[in-house]
N, C-alpha and C positions, 0 to 999 in steps of 0.2 A: 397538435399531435394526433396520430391517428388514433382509432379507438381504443379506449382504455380494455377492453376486454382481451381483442390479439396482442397488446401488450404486455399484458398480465400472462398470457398465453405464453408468447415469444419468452421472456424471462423462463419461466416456470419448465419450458420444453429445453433449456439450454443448460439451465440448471439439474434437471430431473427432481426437482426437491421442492414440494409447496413449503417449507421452512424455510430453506435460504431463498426463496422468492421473495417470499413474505419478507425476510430482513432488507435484502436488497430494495425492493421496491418502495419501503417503509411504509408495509399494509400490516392488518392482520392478519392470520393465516385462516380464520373463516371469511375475510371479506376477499381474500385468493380465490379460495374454493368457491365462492360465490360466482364469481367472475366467472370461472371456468368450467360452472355447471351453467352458467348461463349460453356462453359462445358453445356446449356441447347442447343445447337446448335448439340454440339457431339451426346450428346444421344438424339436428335429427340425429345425431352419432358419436361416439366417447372418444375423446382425443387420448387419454393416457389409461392407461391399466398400473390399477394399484392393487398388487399382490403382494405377498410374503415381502412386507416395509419396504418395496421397492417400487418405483415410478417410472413405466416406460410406456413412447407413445407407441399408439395403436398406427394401423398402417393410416387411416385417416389423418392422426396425428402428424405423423413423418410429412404426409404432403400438405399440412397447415403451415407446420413450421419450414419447408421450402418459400412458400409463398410469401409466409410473413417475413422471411430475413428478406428478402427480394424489397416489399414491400416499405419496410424500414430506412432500405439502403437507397431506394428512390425519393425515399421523404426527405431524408439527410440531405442528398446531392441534390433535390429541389431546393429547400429550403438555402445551403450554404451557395449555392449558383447561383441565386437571386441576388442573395447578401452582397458576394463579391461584385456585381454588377452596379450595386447603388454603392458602397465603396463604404455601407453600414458595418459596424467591427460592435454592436449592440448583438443581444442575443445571451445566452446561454451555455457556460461554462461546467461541466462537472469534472474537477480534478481530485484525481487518488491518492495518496500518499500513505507511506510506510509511518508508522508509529515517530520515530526520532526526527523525521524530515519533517513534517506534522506539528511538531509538539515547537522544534526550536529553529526551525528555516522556512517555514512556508510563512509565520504569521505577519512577519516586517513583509516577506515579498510580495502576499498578497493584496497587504493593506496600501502598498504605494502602489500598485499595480490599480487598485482601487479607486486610489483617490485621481489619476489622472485618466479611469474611463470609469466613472459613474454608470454607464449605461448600460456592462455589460452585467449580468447575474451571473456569482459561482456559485458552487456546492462542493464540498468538501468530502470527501468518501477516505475513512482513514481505518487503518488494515497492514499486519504486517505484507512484507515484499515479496513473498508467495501469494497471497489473496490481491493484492494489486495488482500487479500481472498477469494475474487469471482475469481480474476485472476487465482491463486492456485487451485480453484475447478474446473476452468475448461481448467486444462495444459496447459495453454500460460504463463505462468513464470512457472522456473523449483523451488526458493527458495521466499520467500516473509520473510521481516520482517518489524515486528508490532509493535503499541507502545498500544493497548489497549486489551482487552478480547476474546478470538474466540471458538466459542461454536460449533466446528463442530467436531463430535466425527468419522468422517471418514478421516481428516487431522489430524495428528501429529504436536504439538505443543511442542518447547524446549523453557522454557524463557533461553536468554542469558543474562541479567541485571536489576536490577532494577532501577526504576526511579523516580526522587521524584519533587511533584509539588509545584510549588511555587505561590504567588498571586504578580505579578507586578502591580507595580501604575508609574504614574511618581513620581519627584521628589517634583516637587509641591502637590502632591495628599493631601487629610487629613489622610490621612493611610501611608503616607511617615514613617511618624516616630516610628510607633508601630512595637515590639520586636516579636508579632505573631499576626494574624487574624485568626477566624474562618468563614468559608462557610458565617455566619450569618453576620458578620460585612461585607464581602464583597458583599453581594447579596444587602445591603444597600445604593449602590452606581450604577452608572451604568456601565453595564457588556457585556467586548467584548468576543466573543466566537469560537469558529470552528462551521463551516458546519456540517449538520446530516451527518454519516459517519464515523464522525474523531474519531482517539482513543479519544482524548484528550478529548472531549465533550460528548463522551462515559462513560467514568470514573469520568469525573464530575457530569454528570445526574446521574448517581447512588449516588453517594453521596450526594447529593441533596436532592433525592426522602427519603435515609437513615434517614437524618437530618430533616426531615417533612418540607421541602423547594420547593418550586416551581419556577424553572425559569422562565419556561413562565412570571409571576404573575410581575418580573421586568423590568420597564419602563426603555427603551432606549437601549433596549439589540441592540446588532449590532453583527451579524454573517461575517466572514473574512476566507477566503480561504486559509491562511497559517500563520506560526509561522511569519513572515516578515511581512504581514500584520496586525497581531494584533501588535503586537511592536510598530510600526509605528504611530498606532493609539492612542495606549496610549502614546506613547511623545507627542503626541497632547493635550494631556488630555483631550480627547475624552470618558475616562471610566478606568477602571481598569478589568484584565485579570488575570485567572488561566494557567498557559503553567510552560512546563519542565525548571526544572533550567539549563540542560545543554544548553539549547537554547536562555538565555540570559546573559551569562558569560561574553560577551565582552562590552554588554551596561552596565552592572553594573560597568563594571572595566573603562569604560567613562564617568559614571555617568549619562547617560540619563535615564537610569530606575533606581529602588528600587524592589527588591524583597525580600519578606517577608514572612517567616515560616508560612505553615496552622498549626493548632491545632483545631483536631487531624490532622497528618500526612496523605498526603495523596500521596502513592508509586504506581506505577504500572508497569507493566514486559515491556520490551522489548523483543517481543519473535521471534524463528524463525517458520516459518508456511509450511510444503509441504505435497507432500501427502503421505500419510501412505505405499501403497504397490508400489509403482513407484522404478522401477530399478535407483539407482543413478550410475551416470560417475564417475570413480576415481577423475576429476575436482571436483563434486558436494563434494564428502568425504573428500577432498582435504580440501575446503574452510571452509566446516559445521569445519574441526578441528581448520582450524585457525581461526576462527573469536571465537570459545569458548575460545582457547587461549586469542585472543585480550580480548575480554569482561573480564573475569576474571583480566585480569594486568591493565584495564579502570576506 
């Protein structure tokens, strides 16, 4: 890899944020600033001005970071040109995923993906469907997949499956026993949700908004950071939750949840997300085949 210093750089300039550099790159945010005092050390001159909590480059900046996107995107197509040419599918995978795709579809696909190419290395980058996507837009994951909508006509979008939502209650719930619910009977109750961002909460506010329904508008709504945390919270019964059926298949088959049919249905894609003209690694083609395989036999 080229120097870790323009690296540190290139992140930090695209980001504008020595914090989310520091997460993304998984540094500290003084050994960032270290880096970055160091490459402002090289060239004699301050790459970013930090004013009033805000981080913007300086004009020296601006033509670092022209250089180094150039820079990157020739190591890249170095590097994956080479590959393609010895017919090597080794190397260096980092894929994104959305919290639910993550937690209950990635880990069987990865592992058999695994086990018949030992040679190549992942990394796992997990984020709701807005943070993935931005990852994707700005090359620090080579593959991102989604569990909600993505409106960006310069990424290339495959859905690889569909998905169907279901309304969980506990067992105790009043809705335990009914054969389906609509949006309406469940917005009657109180309502756990995903974080702005999430596909999941993505897909429900449209339908929502469809059904002349207002979330906001219900008392006691409670926002949760992952499929494991709304769960959790409705065995409490704490509320009742819209979430993917494949994500509660084992509390149903224990009985601590009930999941029960919307009417009308409400499905939505699992897709994969990269970007449109990016040179892929025989690894990258590698996997996009196998995992359309998996999905299709899922």
């Amino acid at each position: 890899m080229s120097d870790r210093r323009l690296q540190v750089f290139h992140t930090v300039a695209k980001l504008l944020s020595f914090t989310k550099a520091a997460d993304q790159l998984h540094m500290t945010q003084p050994a960032v600033t270290f880096q970055i005092r160091q490459l402002e050390e090289q060239f004699d001159t301050r790459l970013f001005d930090r004013a009033h909590n805000r981080v913007t480059l300086t004009d020296a900046g601006e033509r670092a970071f022209e250089y180094a996107e150039n820079i990157f995107e020739q190591y890249s197509e170095m590097e994956n040109a080479i590959r393609e040419i010895t017919g090597d599918i080794s190397g260096s995978l980092v894929i994104g995923a959305s919290t639910t795709v993550a937690e209950y579809m990635l880990p069987a696909l990865l592992g058999d993906f695994k086990q018949q190419n030992p040679e190549v290395k992942m990394r796992l980058q997990v984020g709701n469907t807005e943070g993935i996507v931005s990852m994707v837009e700005n090359n620090t994951i080579d593959l991102g997949v989604v569990e909600g909508p993505v409106n960006n006509k310069h990424l290339q979008v495959e859905v690889c499956r569909k998905d169907q939502l279901v309304a969980v209650v506990s067992p105790s719930h009043p809705l335990a026993k009914r054969k389906k619910v609509s949006l309406a009977d469940v917005m009657k109750h109180p309502f756990i949700c995903r974080e702005a961002g999430s596909g999941t909460r993505e897909v429900i506010s449209e339908k929502l908004k469809a059904a002349g329904l207002d979330r906001q508008s219900v008392s006691n709504t409670l926002e949760l950071g992952s499929p494991e945390a709304i769960k959790g919270a409705v065995e409490a019964g704490m509320g009742v939750s819209i979430l993917s059926s494949v994500s509660v298949n084992k509390e149903i088959e224990l009985g601590t949840l009930v999941a029960i049919p919307l009417t009308p249905k409400i499905q939505r894609d699992f897709s994969f997300v990269r970007q449109r003209n990016k040179f892929r690694a025989p690894a990258m083609e590698e996997l996009l085949e196998f995992a359309r395989t998996f999905c299709k036999a899922s």
